[in-house]
Each structure stands twice: as C-alpha cells, then as structure tokens.
C-alpha positions in Angstrom: 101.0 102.9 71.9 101.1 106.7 72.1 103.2 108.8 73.9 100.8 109.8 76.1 100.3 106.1 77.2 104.4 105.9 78.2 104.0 108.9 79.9 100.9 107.4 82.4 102.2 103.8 83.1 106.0 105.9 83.5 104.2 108.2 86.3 102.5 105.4 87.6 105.3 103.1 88.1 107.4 105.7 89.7 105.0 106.7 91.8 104.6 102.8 92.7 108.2 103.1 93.6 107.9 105.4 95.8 104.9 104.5 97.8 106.6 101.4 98.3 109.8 102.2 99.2 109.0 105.5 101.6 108.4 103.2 104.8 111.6 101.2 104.2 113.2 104.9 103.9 111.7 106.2 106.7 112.4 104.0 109.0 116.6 104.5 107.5 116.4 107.7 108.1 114.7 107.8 112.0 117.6 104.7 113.0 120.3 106.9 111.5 118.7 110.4 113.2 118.6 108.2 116.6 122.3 107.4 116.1 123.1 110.3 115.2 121.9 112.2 118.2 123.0 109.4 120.7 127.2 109.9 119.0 126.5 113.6 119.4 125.3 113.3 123.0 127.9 110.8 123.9 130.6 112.3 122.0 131.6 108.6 120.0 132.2 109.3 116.2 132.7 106.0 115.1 131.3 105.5 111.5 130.2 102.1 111.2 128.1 102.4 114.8 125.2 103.1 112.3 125.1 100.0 110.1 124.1 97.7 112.0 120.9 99.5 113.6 120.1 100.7 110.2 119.9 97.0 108.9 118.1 95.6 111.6 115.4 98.0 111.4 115.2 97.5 107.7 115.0 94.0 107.9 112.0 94.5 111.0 110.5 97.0 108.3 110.7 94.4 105.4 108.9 91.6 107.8 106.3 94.4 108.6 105.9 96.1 105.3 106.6 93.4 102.9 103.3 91.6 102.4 101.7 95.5 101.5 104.8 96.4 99.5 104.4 92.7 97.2 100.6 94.0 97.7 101.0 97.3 96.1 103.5 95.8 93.3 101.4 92.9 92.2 98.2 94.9 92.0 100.7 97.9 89.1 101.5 94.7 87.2 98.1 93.0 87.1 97.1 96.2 85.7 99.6 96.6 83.4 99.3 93.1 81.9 95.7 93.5 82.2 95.6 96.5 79.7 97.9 94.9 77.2 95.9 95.1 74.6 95.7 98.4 75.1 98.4 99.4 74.7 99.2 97.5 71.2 96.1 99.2 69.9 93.9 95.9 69.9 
C-alpha cells in the first residue's frame, strides 16, 4: 500500500464525515441561532434554554437524515472492502 493510497481513502473518509455530519450540524447551529435571537429579544439568559431544542431537532434530523447518512457510510465501506486487494498489492 503506498502512501499515496493512505492519503485517497484518508481524504475520502473525511470528506465522508463531513457530508454526513453537515445536516445534523446545520440544523444545531439554526435551533441554537433561533434561541439565541428569541433570549436576545426577550431579554432571558438562561443557559440550559438551548439544550433541549437543540436535541430535539437533532433527533428529528437523525429520523430524517439517517437512512441517507447509513446510505452514504455503507456505500465508503463497500468500497473500501471492495478494493482490498488493492490495497495489499494483489
């Protein structure tokens, strides 16, 4: 396996990562904007108001986005095992 070969399936897994975790960020980071605006506006700074939004909507995300995350996943390992051979130098 050369170096070159670490280097591909390294960029390709993190950008895997990526791609699959960005909606499940997104949607984080819009809940905790929303919260953040609505303590501004109403002038409550209590910490802990943005957990629980934050995990419901990740949870929602999961049920939405799961099947295409495990999709997107299943697909970089088939093609990792599928290239094993490869990448022994058979």
């Amino acid at each position: 396996m050369t170096e070159g070969q670490v280097l591909d399936i390294a960029r390709e897994a993190i950008y895997t990562i990526i791609i699959c975790s960005a909606p499940i960020l997104i949607i984080s980071l819009v809940v905790g904007l929303i919260i953040s605006i609505f303590q501004t506006v109403t002038s409550i700074q209590e910490q802990t108001l943005t957990f629980v939004p934050k995990i419901i909507a990740v949870f929602v995300g999961m049920m939405i986005f799961g099947s295409w995350i495990l999709t997107n996943l299943s697909e970089f390992m088939t093609s990792l095992w599928s290239n094993f051979s490869v990448y022994l130098g058979g």
